[in-house]
Residue, then its C-alpha position, 0 to 999 in steps of 0.5 A: x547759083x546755076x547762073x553764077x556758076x555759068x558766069x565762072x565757067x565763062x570768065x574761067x575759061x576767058x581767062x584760060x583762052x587769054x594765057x593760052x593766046x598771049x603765051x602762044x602769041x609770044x611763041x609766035x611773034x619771036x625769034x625762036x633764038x632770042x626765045x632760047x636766050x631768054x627762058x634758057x639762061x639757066x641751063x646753060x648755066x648748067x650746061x643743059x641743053x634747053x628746048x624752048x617747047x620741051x622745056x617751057x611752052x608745053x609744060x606751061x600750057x599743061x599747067x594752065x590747061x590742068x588748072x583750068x580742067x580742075x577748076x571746071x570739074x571741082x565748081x561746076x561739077x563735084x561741088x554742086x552734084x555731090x558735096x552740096x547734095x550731102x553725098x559726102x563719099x562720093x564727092x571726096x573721091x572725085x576730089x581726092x582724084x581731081x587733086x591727085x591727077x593734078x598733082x602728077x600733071x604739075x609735077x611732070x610739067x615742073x620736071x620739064x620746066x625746071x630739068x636744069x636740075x638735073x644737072x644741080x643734084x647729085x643724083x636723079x632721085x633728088x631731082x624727082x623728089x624736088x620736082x614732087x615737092x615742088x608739085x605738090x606745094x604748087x597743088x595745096x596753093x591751087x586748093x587753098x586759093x579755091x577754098x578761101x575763094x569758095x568760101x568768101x563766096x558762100x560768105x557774101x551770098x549768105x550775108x551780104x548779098x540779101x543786104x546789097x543786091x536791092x540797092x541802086x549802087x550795087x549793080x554799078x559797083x559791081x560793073x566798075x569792080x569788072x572793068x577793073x580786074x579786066x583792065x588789069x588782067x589785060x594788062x598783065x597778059x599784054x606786058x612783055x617779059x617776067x618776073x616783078x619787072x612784068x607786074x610793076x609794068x602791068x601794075x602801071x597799066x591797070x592804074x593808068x587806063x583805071x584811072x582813064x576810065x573813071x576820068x571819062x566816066x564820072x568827068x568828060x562824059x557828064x560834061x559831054x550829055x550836056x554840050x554833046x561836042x564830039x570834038x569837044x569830048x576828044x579834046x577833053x580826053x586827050x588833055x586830060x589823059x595827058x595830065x595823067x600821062x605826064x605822070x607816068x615816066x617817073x614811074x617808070x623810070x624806077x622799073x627799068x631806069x636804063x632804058x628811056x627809048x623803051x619807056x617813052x615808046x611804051x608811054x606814047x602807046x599807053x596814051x593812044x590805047x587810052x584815046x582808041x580803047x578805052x574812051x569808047x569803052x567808057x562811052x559804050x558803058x555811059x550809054x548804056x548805063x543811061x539807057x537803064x536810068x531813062x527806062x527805069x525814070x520812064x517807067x516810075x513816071x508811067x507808076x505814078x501817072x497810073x496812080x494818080x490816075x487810079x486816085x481820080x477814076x475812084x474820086x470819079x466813082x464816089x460823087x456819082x453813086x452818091x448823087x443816085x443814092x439821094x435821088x432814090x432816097x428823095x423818091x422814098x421820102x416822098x412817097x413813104x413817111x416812115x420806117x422805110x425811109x429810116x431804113x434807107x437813111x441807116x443803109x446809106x450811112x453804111x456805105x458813106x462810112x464804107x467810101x469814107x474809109x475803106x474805099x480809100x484802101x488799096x484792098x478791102x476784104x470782098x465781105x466788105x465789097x458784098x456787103x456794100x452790093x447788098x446795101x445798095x440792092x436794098x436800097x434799090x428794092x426800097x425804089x421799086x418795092x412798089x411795082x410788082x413788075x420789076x423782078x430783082x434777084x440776087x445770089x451770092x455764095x460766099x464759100x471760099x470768098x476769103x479774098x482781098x479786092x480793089x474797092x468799088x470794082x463791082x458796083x458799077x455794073x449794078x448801077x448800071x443794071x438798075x439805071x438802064x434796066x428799070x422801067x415803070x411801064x415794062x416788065x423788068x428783071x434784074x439778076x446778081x449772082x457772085x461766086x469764088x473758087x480759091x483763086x478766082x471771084x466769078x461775079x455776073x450781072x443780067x438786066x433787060x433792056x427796054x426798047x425807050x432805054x436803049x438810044x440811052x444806053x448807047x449814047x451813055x457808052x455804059x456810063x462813066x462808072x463802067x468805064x472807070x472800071x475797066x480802066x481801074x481792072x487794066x491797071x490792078x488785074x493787067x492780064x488777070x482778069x476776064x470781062x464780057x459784056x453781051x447786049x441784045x435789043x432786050x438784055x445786058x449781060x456782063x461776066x467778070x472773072x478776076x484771078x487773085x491768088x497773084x493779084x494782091 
């Protein structure tokens, strides 16, 4: 809501710059006489003298410049510090206030502007009293016209814009819905004279340059990303923007029938502002607009790649442990006939269920992901139970691990503990500690390094499964996860820390 407000403040103040600049501008670029003839008819039908500042440009620049202040004050100040906030008392006093010294500046403005009726009335007290009624009409529009506008608003932000502000097509809606109201108010500010004449005028501009717009935007400019002639693009806008020109003299024709020199004047300066202005402008725009939509394709091409990638890197993993797990249980077979290998069969049956289902899962619970570790470390003791040399050790607190993780993200630095740390002949060791804060999972693994493994480990590049996940951490945890890895002659080293408070 601040930003809106800041958006108001700016086009508020626009718009105020534009009157103040085009009344100004009509002050500056006329002769002060034919100014006098024109706003000054009526008192001279009144036989009052007329001043064509006194009685018409500064009491039209204070009306515009109080409205303006009132605006400001009221939306940006008032509304937002005081009656939003509940401070009801306040608020209506600064109100009451805004209101009051707006009503005096008109009023004094309007006795300005309207002093030939001085000469109407009988007596000076009924002029005033005219000047106040008429003020005071002027303020309760100006408060209305606030009231219904504060209130549509507070209407679509509370109903519609929740509904509108996820779809494609409203940010573009709401572009066109822009170019329209400034299209018209240029319009209205660049047309000469007053009066229903000024609007039917300003009325014919907006339609024709609108309708230039919408020409280029949705008819040439398609045309021209596919041929992408520049010659091509003027000769398609000059003949149909003529189209449309042709059009125009009939209606203007019913606006001042009487001067068709003016007309055809006005007409052919239409039709060169739509080639300078507004071709370029819908240019700009279209450019701009593609732009966004080659970003935004780019970037779901970049979503999809990444999750067509993730489905291969997890498809790489499965095969690869399971290949492990058989050669062990084909070890144990051979060498135990009995509960040790039903033992082994029954654990691995709980990991192939665990790929088989929850593997294919976005995110599993991290109970799921340790228990899973445990079955396969068991599995692993049931390899090395033999051997007095190999010293596995695990350490898990579960306190506060009610977390949700990415599947198979930490067995790979197991496996690679056990297949670069076991030795037959060396003297082995093997240590697995996981921890959880409310937001963090801390999970280390240590092995030894044997001296007849370590041409291995560095040819294997800590094997395909630890490559795999740190590609698989860059894409789920991006920015939100820390790994280390140290390596000695004699030990491996790893430190994982994955931040999910943020992350599922």
């Amino acid at each position: 809501m601040n930003q809106l407000r800041k958006t108001e403040l700016g086009i508020a103040t626009g718009i105020f710059l534009l009157l103040v600049f085009a009344l100004l501008f009509n002050s500056v670029t006329n002769n002060v006489f034919d100014l006098q003839h024109e706003y000054g008819y009526k008192f001279a039908r009144y036989h009052q003298v007329f001043d064509y500042y006194k009685h018409y440009l500064l009491p039209t620049l204070a009306q515009f410049t109080i409205v303006y202040l009132a605006f400001v004050s009221v939306n940006n100040w008032i509304i937002p510090r005081f009656l939003e906030r509940e401070r009801w008392e306040t608020g209506t006093l600064l109100l009451f206030t805004i209101c009051a010294i707006t009503f005096l500046t008109i009023m004094i403005a309007t006795s300005w502007y309207d002093g030939y009726l001085l000469g109407v009335y009988h007596t000076v007290r009924g002029a005033h009293i005219h000047f106040a009624k008429s003020a005071f009409i002027i303020t309760i529009f100006y408060a209305t016209l606030y009231a219904l506008y504060y209130g549509v608003k507070q209407l679509y932000f509370q109903q519609l814009h929740p509904r509108f502000v996820g779809k494609p097509w409203f940010q573009q809606v709401l572009s066109e819905l822009i170019v329209i109201l400034v299209i018209l108010l240029v319009g209205t500010l660049g047309t000469p004279g007053g009066g229903i004449a000024k609007f039917g005028m300003a009325f014919i501009f907006g339609v024709y340059y609108g309708a230039a717009y919408f020409l280029a935007q949705y008819y040439i400019l398609p045309r021209f990303r596919i041929h992408q002639k520049k010659t091509k693009l003027v000769t398609d806008a000059a003949f149909f923007y003529l189209i449309v020109f042709a059009l125009l003299p009939l209606l203007f024709g019913v606006i001042r029938p009487h001067h068709p020199e003016i007309i055809i004047l006005i007409c052919l300066f239409m039709y060169g502002g739509a080639l300078v202005v507004i071709l370029p402008l819908s240019y700009w725009i279209f450019r701009l607009r593609q732009s966004n939509s080659d970003t935004i394709s780019g970037l779901r091409k970049a979503l999809d790649q990444s999750e067509t990638g993730l489905d291969f890197l997890r498809w790489q993993i499965n095969p690869h442990f399971l290949f492990n797990a058989l050669n062990t249980l084909y070890g144990t077979a051979l060498e135990e006939k009995a509960p040790a290998t039903s033992e082994g069969i029954q654990k691995l049956g709980d990991m192939m269920r665990f790929m088989l289902h929850d593997n294919l899962q976005e995110h599993i619970s991290l109970s799921k992901e340790i228990a899973y570790l445990q079955n396969y470390i068991a599995l692993q003791r049931l390899r090395t139970q033999g051997s007095s040399d190999v010293v596995i050790e695990v350490n898990i607190d579960d306190t506060h691990c009610e977390h949700e993780i990415a599947p198979m993200l930490l067995i790979p630095f197991v496996e690679n503990a056990f297949k670069h740390g076991i030795s037959s002949r060396n003297r082995s060791r093997i240590t697995m500690s996981l921890s959880c804060t409310p937001e963090k999972i801390y999970f280390d693994v240590y092995n030894t390094v044997h001296a007849n493994r370590a041409s291995e480990v560095e040819n294997d590049s800590m094997g395909i499964g630890l490559q795999n996940v740190r590609q698989r951490l860059a894409l789920l945890y991006p920015r939100k996860h820390d790994l280390n890895i140290r390596e000695t002659a004699t030990e491996y080293f790893v430190h994982l820390t994955i931040e999910v408070s943020k992350a599922v």
